[in-house]
C-alpha positions in Angstrom: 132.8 25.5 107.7 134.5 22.2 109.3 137.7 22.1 111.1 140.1 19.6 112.6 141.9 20.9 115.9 144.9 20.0 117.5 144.3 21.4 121.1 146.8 21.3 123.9 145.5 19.6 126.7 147.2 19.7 130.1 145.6 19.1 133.6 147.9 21.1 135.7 151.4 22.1 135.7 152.5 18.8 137.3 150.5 16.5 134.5 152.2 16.3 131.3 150.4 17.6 128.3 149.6 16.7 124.6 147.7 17.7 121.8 144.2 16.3 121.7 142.0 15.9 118.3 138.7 17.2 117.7 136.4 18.0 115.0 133.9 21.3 114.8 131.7 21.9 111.8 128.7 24.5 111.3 131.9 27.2 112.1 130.4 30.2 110.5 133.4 32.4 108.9 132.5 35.3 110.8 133.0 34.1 114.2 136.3 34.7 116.0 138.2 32.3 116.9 137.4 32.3 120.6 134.0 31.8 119.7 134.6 28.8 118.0 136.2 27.5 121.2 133.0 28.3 123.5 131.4 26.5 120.6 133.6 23.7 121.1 133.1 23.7 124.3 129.3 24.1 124.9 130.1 20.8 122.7 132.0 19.0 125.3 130.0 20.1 128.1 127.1 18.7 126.0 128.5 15.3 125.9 130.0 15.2 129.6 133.8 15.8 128.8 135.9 18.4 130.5 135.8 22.1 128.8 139.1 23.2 127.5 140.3 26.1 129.5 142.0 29.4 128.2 142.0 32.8 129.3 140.2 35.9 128.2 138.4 38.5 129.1 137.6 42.0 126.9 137.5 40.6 123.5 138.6 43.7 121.9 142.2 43.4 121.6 142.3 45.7 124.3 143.9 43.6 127.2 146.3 40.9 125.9 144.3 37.8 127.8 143.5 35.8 124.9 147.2 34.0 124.4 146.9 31.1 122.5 149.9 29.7 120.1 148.4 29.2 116.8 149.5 27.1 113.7 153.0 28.0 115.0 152.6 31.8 115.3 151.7 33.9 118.9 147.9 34.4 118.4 147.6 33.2 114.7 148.0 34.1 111.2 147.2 37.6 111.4 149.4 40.2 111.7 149.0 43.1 114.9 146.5 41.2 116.2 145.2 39.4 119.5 143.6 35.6 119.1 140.1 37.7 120.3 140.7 39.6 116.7 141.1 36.8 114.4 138.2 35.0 112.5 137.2 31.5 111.0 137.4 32.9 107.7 141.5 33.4 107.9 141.2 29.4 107.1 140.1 27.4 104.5 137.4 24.7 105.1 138.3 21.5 106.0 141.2 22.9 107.5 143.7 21.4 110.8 145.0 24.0 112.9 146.9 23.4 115.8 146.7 25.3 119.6 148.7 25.6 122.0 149.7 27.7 125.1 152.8 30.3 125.5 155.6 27.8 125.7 158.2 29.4 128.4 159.9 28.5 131.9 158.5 31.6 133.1 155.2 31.3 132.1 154.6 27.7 133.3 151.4 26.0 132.1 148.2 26.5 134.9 145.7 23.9 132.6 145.5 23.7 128.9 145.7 26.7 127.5 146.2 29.0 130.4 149.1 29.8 131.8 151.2 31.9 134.5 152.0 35.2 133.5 152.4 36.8 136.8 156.4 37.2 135.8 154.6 40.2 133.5 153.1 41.7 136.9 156.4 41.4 139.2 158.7 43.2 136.8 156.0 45.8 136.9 156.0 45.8 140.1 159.8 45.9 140.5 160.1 49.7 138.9 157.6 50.8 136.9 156.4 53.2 138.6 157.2 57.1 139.3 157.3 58.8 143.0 155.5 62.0 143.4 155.9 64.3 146.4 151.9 65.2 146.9 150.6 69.2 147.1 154.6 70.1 145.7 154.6 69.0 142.2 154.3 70.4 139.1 150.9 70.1 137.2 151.8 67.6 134.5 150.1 69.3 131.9 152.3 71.9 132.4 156.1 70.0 132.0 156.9 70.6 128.6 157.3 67.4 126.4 158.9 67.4 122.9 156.0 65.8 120.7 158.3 63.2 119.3 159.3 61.7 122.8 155.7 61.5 123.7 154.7 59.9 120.3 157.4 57.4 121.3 156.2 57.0 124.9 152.7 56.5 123.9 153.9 53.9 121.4 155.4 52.0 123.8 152.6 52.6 126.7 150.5 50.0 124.2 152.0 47.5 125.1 149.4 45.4 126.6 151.2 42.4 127.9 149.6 39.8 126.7 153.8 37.8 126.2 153.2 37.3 122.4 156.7 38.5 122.5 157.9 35.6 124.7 155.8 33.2 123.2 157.5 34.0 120.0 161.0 34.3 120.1 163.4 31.2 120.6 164.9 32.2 123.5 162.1 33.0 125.2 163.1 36.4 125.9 161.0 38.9 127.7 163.3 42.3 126.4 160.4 44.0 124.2 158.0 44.1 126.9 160.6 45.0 129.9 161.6 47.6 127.1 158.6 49.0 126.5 157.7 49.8 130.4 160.7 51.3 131.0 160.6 53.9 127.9 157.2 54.6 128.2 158.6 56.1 131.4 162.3 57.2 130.7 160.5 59.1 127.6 159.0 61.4 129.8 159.6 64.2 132.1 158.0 62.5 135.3 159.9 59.2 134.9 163.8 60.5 135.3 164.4 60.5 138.8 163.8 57.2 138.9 165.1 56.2 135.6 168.3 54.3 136.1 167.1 52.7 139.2 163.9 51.1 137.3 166.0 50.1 134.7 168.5 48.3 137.0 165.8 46.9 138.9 163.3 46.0 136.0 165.7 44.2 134.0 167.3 42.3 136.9 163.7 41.0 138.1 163.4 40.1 134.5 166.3 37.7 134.4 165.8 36.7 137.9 162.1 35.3 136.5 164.0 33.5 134.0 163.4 34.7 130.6 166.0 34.3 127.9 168.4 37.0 126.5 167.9 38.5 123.4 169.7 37.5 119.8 168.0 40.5 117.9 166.2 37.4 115.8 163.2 40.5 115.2 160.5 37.6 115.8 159.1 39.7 119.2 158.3 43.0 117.3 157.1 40.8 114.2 154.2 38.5 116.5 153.1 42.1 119.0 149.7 42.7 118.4 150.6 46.4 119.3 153.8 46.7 116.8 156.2 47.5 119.7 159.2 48.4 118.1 162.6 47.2 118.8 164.1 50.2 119.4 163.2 50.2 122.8 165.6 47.5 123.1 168.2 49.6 122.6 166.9 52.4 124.5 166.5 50.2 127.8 170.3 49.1 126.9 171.3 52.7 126.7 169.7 52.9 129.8 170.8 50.2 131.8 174.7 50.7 130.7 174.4 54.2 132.0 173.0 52.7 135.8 175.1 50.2 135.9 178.6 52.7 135.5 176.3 54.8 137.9 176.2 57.7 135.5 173.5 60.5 136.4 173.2 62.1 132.8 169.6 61.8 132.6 167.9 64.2 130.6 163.8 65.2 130.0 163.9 62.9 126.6 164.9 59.3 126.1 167.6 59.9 124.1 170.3 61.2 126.4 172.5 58.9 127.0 
């Protein structure tokens, strides 16, 4: 198979970027698409010219590295599924695809296809996370969880963070991820002491990093590889509502307020 690509090119986040043409044939239709690019370029490494860069690192759809912006769509065509997942066959022959990096002010551009997600790992940081008074508490297998809550929890504990979210919706909104870290903790047991303090604190380091508000436009849960519902949305919401007219009617499921 032959293909024409449209790669973003972009030297650092002070250089201004543009789309760069090359051509790549002997493609075989099983190879995913980052292989192709390591084909690509073992090409331009061949012929003296700068590789293009871009991140990843399991390959397995497993840790949300491999964020490229695909024919228009947050790691391609397919549908719940990284870049790492999707293969040459998905096109036709002969065919032009165009790739580009996560477009957002809070994930500014490191080179070419890479760039700063670190907003991801401070919002994290700013909450997401539950004390625990060592040698006094409960054994956790032993705090009784309704099994719908934790099917809910562990849906949103998928989340991977790879910003396919961000990348995707218009206003470059960061709400189904933030969502999805608190409620994979406000779900359970362990995470309500804390629970309206990390949603205060989680969603104002989200808009302090500079993500956009969310329109309910649906394209975040539409482009996540790990089909986080919008739900959570509403749950964090719920959640943040509650802190912010300081009520304390937290309850062992995340549907209490």
């Amino acid at each position: 198979m032959k293909f024409n690509l449209k790669v973003w090119r972009q030297k650092n986040a002070n250089t201004p970027g543009k789309l760069v043409d090359y051509s790549i044939d002997n493609v075989n239709a099983d190879m995913s698409f980052l292989e192709m690019i390591d084909i690509l370029n073992d090409n331009l490494v061949r012929k003296g010219e700068e590789p293009i860069a871009f991140d990843h690192d399991c390959r397995e759809g497993i840790c949300g590295m491999c964020s490229m912006y695909i024919n228009g769509r947050a790691h391609g065509p397919h549908h719940a599924a990284t870049t790492c997942q999707l293969y040459m066959r998905t096109f036709n022959d002969g065919d032009t695809i165009y790739v580009e990096p996560w477009r957002s002010k809070a994930f500014p551009i490191i080179k070419d296809l890479v760039t700063d997600r670190n907003a991801f790992d401070r919002i994290i940081a700013s909450g997401g996370f539950v004390s625990v008074n060592t040698g006094q508490a409960q054994d956790a297998n032993n705090l009784p969880v309704n099994k719908d809550d934790a099917e809910k929890a562990m849906d949103a504990a998928a989340c991977i963070g790879c910003g396919a979210c961000v990348a995707a919706c218009p206003n470059s909104s960061a709400m189904l991820f933030v969502s999805a870290k608190i409620s994979q903790l406000a779900l359970l047991p362990q995470g309500q002491p804390e629970r309206d303090r990390r949603a205060m604190s989680m969603v104002s380091q989200m808009d302090e990093e500079g993500f956009g508000n969310c329109t309910n436009i649906g394209a975040c849960e539409a482009e996540c590889p790990k089909e986080i519902k919008l739900t959570n949305i509403a749950r964090m919401n719920r959640d943040y509502f509650a802190a912010s007219f300081g009520s304390q009617e937290t309850v062992s499921t995340g549907e209490g307020h």
